[in-house]
PLY file of the C-alpha trace (Angstrom):
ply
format ascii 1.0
element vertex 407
property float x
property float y
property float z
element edge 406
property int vertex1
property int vertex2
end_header
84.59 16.74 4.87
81.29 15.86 6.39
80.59 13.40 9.32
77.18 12.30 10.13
75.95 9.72 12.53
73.98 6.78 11.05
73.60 4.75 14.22
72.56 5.07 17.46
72.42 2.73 20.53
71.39 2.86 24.48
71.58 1.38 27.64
69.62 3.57 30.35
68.25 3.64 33.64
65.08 4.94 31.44
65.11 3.29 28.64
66.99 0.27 26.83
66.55 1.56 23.58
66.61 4.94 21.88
62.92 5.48 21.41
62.20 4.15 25.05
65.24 6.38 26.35
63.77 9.35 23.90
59.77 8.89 25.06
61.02 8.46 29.18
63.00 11.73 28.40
60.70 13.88 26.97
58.10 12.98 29.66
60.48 13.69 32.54
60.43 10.06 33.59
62.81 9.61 37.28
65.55 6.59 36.59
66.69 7.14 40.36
65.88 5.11 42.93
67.02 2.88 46.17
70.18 0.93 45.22
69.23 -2.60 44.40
72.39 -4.44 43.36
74.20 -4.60 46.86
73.36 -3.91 50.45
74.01 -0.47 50.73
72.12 0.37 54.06
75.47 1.29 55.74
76.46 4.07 52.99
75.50 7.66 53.04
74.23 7.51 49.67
71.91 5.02 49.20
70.57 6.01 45.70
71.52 5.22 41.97
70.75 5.20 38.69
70.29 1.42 38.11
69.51 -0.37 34.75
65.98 -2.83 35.71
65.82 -5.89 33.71
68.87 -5.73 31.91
69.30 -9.11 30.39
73.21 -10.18 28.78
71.54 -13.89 28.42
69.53 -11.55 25.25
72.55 -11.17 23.61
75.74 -13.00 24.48
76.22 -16.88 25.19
77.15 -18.24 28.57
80.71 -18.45 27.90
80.70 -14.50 26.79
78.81 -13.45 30.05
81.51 -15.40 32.32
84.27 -13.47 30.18
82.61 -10.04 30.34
82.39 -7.48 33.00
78.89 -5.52 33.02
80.15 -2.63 31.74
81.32 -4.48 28.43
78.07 -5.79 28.59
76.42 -2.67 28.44
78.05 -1.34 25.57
77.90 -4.44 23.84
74.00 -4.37 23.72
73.84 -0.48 23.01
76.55 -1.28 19.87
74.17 -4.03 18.98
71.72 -1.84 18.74
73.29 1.08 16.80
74.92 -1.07 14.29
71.76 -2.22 13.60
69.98 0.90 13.38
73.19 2.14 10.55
72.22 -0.67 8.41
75.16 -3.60 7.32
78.27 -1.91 7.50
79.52 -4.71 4.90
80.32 -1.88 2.38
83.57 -1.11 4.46
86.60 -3.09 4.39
87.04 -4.66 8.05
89.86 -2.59 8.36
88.26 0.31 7.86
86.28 -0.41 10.17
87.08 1.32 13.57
86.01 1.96 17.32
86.95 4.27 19.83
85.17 4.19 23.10
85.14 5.64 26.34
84.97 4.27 29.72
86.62 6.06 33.30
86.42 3.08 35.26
86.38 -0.25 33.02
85.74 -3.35 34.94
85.38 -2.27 37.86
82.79 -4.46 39.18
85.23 -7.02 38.14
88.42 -5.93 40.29
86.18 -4.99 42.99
84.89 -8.37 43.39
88.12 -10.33 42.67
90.22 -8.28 44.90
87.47 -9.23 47.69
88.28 -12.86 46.83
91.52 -12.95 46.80
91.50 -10.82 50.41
89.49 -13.90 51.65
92.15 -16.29 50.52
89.64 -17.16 47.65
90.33 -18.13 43.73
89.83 -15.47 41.67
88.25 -16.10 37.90
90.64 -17.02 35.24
89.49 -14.16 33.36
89.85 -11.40 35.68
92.61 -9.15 33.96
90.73 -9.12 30.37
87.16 -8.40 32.39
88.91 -5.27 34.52
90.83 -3.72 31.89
89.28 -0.58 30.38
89.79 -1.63 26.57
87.66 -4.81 26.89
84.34 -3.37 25.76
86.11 -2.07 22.73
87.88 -5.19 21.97
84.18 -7.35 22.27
82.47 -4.88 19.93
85.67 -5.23 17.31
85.68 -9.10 17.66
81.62 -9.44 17.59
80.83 -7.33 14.63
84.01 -7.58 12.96
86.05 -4.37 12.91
89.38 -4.95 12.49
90.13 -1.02 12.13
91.62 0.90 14.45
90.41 0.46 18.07
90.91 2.79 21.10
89.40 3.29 24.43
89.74 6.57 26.18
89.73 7.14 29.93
89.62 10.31 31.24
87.18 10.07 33.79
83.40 12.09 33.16
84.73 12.65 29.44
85.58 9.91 28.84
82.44 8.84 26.31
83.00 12.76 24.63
86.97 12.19 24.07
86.01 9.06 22.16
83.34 10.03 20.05
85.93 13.12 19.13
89.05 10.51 18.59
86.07 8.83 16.11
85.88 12.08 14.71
89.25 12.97 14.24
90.06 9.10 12.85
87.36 9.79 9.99
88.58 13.33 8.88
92.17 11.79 9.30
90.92 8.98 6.30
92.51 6.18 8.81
89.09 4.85 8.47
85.55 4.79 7.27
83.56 3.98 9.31
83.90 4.39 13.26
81.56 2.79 16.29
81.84 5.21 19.17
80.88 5.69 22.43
80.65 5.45 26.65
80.13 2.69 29.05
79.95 2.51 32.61
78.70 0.37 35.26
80.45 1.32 38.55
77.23 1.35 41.14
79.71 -0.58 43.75
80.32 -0.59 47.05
83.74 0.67 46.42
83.12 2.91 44.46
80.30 4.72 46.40
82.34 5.15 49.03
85.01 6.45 46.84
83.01 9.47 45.74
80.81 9.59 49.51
84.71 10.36 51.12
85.44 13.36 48.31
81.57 14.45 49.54
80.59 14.32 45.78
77.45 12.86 46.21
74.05 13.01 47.29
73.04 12.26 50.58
70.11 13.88 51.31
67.26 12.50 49.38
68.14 9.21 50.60
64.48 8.60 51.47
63.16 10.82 48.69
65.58 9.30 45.70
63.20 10.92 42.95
64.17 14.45 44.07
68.26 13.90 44.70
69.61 15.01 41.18
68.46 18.16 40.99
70.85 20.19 38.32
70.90 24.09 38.52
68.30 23.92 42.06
68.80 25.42 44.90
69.86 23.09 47.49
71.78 20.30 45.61
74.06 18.46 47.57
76.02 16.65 44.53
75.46 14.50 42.11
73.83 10.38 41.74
75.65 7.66 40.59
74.30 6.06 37.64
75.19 3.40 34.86
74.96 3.14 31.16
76.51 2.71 27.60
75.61 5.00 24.35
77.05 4.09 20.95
77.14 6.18 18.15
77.97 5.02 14.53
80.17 7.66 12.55
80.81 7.77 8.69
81.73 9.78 6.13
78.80 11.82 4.27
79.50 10.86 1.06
79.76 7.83 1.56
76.59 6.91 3.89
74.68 8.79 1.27
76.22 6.41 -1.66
75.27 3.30 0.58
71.50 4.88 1.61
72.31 5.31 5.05
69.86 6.81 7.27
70.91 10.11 8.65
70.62 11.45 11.87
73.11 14.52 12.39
76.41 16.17 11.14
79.00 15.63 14.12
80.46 19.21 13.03
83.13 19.47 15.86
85.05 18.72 18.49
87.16 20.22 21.23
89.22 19.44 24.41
91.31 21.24 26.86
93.12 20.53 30.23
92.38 23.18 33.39
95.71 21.90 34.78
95.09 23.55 38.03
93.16 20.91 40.08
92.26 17.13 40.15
88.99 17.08 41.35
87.36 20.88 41.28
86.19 22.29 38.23
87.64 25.23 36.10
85.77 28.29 34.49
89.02 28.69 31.85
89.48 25.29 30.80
85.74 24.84 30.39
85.50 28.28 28.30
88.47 26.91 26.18
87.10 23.52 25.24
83.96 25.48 24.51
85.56 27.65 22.16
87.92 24.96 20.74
84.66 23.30 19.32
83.01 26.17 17.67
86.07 26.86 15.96
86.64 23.85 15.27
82.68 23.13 13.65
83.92 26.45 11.73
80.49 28.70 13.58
79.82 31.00 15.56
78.87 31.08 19.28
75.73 32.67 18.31
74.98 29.30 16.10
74.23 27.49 19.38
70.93 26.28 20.01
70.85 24.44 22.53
73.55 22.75 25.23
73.32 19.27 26.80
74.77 20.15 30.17
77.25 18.50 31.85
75.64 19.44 35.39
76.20 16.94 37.57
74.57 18.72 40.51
77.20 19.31 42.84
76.91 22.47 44.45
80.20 24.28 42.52
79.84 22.39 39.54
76.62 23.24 38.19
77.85 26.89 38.72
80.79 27.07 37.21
79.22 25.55 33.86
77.01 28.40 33.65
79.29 30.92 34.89
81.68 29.50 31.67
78.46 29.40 29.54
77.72 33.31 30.12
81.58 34.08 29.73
81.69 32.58 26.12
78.13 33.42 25.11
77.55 37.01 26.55
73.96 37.78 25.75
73.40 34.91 23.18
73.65 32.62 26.44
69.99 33.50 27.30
68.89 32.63 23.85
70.30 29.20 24.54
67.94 26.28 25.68
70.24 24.28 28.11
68.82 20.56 29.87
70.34 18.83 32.05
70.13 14.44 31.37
71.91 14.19 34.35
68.24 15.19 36.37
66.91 11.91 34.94
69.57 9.25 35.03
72.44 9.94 37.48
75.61 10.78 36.30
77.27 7.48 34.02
80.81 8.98 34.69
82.67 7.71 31.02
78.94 7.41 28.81
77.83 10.40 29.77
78.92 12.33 26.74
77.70 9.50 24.94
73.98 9.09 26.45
74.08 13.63 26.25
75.28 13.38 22.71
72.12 10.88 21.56
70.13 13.51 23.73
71.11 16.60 22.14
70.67 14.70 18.32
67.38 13.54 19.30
66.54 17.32 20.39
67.55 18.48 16.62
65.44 16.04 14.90
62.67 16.14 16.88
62.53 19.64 17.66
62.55 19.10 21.50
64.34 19.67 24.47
64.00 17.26 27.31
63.35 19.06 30.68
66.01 19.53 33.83
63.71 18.06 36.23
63.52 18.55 39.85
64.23 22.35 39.30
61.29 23.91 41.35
63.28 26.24 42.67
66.88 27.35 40.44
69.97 28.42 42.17
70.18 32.11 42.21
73.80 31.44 40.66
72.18 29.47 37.85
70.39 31.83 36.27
69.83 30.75 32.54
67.59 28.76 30.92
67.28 25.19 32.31
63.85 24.15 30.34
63.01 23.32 33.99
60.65 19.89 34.79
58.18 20.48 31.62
60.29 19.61 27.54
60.25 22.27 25.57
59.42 23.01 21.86
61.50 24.81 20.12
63.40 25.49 16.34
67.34 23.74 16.53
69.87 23.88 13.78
73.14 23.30 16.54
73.55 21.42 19.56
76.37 21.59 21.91
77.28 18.84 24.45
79.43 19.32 27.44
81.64 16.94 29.50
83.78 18.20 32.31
86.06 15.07 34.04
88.29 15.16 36.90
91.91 15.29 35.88
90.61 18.66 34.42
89.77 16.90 31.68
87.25 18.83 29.58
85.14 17.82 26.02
82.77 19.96 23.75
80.99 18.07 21.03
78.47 19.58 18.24
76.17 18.21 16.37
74.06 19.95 13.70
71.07 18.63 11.43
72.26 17.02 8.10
71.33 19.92 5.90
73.22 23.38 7.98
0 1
1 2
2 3
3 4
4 5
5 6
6 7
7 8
8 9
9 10
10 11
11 12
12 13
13 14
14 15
15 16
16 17
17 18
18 19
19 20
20 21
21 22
22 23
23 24
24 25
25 26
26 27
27 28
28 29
29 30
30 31
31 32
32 33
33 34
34 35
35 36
36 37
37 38
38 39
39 40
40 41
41 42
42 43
43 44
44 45
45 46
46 47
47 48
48 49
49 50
50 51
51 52
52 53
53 54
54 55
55 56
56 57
57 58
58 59
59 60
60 61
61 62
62 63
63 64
64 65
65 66
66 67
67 68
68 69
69 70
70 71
71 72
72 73
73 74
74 75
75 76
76 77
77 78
78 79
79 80
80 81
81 82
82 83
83 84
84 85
85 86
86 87
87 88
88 89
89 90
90 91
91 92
92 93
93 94
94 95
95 96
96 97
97 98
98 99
99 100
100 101
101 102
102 103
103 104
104 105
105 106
106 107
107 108
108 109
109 110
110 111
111 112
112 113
113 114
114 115
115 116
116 117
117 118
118 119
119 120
120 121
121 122
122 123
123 124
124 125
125 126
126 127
127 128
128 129
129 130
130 131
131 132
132 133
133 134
134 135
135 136
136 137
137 138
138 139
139 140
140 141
141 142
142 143
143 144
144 145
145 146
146 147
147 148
148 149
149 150
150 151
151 152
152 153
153 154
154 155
155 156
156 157
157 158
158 159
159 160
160 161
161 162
162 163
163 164
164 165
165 166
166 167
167 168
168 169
169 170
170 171
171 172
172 173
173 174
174 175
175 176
176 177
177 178
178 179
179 180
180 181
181 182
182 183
183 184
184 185
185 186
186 187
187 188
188 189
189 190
190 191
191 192
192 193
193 194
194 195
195 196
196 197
197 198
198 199
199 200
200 201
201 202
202 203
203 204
204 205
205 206
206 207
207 208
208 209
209 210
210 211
211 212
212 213
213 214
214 215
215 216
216 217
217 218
218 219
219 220
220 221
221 222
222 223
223 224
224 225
225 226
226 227
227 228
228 229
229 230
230 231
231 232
232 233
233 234
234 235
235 236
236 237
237 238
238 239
239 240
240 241
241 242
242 243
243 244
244 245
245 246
246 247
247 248
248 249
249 250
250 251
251 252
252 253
253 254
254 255
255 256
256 257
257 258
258 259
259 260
260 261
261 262
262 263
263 264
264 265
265 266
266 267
267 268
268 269
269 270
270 271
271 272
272 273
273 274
274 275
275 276
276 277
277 278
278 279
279 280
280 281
281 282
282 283
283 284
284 285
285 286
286 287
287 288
288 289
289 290
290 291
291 292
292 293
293 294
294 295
295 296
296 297
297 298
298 299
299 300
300 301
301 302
302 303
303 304
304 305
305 306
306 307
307 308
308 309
309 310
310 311
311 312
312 313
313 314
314 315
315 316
316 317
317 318
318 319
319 320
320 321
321 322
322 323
323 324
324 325
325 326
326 327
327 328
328 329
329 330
330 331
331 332
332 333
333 334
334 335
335 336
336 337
337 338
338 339
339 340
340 341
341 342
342 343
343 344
344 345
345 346
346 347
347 348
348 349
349 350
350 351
351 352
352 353
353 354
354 355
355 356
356 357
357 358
358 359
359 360
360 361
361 362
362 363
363 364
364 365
365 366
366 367
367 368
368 369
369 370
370 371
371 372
372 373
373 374
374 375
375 376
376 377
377 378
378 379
379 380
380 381
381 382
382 383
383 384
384 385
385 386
386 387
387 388
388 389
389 390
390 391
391 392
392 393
393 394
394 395
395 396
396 397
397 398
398 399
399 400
400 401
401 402
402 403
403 404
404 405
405 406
């Protein structure tokens, strides 16, 4: 059994839509800059990956915005948009109609700023428990659009967005539905949560005055990675049947794998990375040799970046410097839980367009890092298969591939 995606959606610090996400991509275009959204002049890291002009007033009533948290927002829009782009999805019974999407902080925006309140002796907004809890942006998209199906949210941190578009997958080849809306959300640049990751020294702090520069993937001299927010949605169905309603196309989602390092919380593991690797190429029923190209998880922290290539090389061997790798991560920030999500609509826009976006900010590459990064210019090249990373603390690590329709 064949799935294919027929639907894609985004929310980005470079673009609100995919061709604006695609065209800012391609060109290298910088989402980073000075945080804008609170006063953050007493952090360490003073730089995110901020959405400009996002508008919920677009899209949702009054009444929806005071019941939402941004993050549901977010993925609301991009859902919007990629149920759109699949066409009615009337030819499904509702409850076959599913979605499974990933976020690893929820509402956070909305605890943060009711738990302020209520330290201040303040009322706190009747609908603070359905805005904070991580299944709300799930539970919108079911009750907007209609799918009564199945619907999960996954949490588990950085994968987050990857373990849900593989539950999609696994809920389609498992016939518990037909048709499955999946995806990543996040919206977590906080105060709180800034200095959550400044005290584990996880992020950037010194490009503060030079934001453009501070994710720099694979370089020499990273000093960790830069927060950013977003949602990608991804509309899954079963070949057959998207061909029998005239769906449009865009990619086979071939396979999916996962695997726990169980051996530390926060640092990253070369064996449980290697495994999830391999669990998805088995899994797709290839070869490692198939892979074209990767859509890094590279964060750029100093040990993270590598450790991904060291894994890379392991499975690979000498195929691994045939392998066009890029890094989205150089553009945006990292999105923590739509990551996988916003790299997965990356890596299928690579196969039909037959390019790779570039790793930017790579002048220089970290003599560790030694493979091929399509560094600061995108890249032409011939793709059949796309892999897409998404390493999470917890150990928590996902491998998706995608393939064009026809291998």
């Amino acid at each position: 059994m064949r799935i294919v995606v027929t639907g894609m959606g985004i929310v980005s610090p470079i673009g609100s839509s995919v061709d604006q996400f695609w065209n800012a991509a391609i060109n290298g275009f910088n989402g980073i800059g000075p945080i804008k959204c609170f006063d953050a002049s007493n952090n360490r890291s003073r730089i995110a990956g901020e959405i400009k002009d996002f508008d919920p007033k677009s899209f949702l009533s009054n009444k929806q915005i005071e019941q939402t948290d941004r993050f549901t927002q977010l993925a609301v829009n991009a859902a919007n948009q990629a149920i759109h782009d699949a066409g009615s999805l009337d030819h499904y019974e509702p409850r076959r109609r599913a979605v499974s999407l990933g976020s690893g902080m929820g509402g956070f925006a909305t605890f943060e700023s009711s738990a302020e309140r209520k330290l201040k002796n303040r009322s706190i907004p009747p609908f603070t428990v359905p805005r904070t809890m991580a299944n709300s942006a799930a539970a919108w998209i079911a009750t907007i659009h209609g799918l009564k199906g199945a619907n999960l949210t996954c949490s588990t941190a950085c994968s987050s967005g990857g373990n849900a578009i593989g539950m999609g997958l696994d809920l389609l080849r498992a016939g518990k539905a037909d048709a499955v809306v999946t995806g990543g959300a996040e919206a977590c640049v906080l105060p709180l949560t800034i200095a959550g990751f400044e005290a584990l020294y996880a992020l950037s702090t010194g490009f503060n005055d030079n934001a453009q520069y501070a994710s720099r993937p694979f370089a020499k001299g990273r000093d960790g990675f830069v927060m950013g927010e977003g949602a990608a949605i991804l509309v899954l169905e079963k070949e057959d049947t998207a061909i029998r309603r005239g769906a449009n196309i865009y990619a086979q989602l071939a396979g999916y794998g996962c695997a726990c390092d169980a051996t530390h919380l926060v640092a990253p593991d070369i064996d449980g990375q290697v495994a999830a690797m391999s669990a998805v190429i088995q899994d797709a029923g290839i070869t490692p040799d198939s892979i074209d190209y990767i859509n890094a998880h590279a964060t750029s922290t100093p040990l993270g970046d590598v450790i991904e290539t060291k894994a890379i090389r392991q499975l690979f061997g000498k195929h691994a410097e045939k392998i066009v790798i890029s890094a989205t991560k150089s553009m945006i920030g990292h999105t923590i839980g739509a990551s996988a999500a916003i790299g997965s609509i990356a890596a299928i826009q690579s196969l039909r367009t037959g390019m790779v976006h570039p790793t930017i900010n790579l002048e220089e590459a970290d003599p560790e890092c030694d493979l091929n990064y399509a560094p600061n210019t995108a890249l032409a090249t011939t793709l059949s298969t796309a892999l897409c990373n998404a390493f999470g603390f917890g150990g928590n690590n996902v491998s998706l591939v995608f393939s064009k329709p026809n291998v």
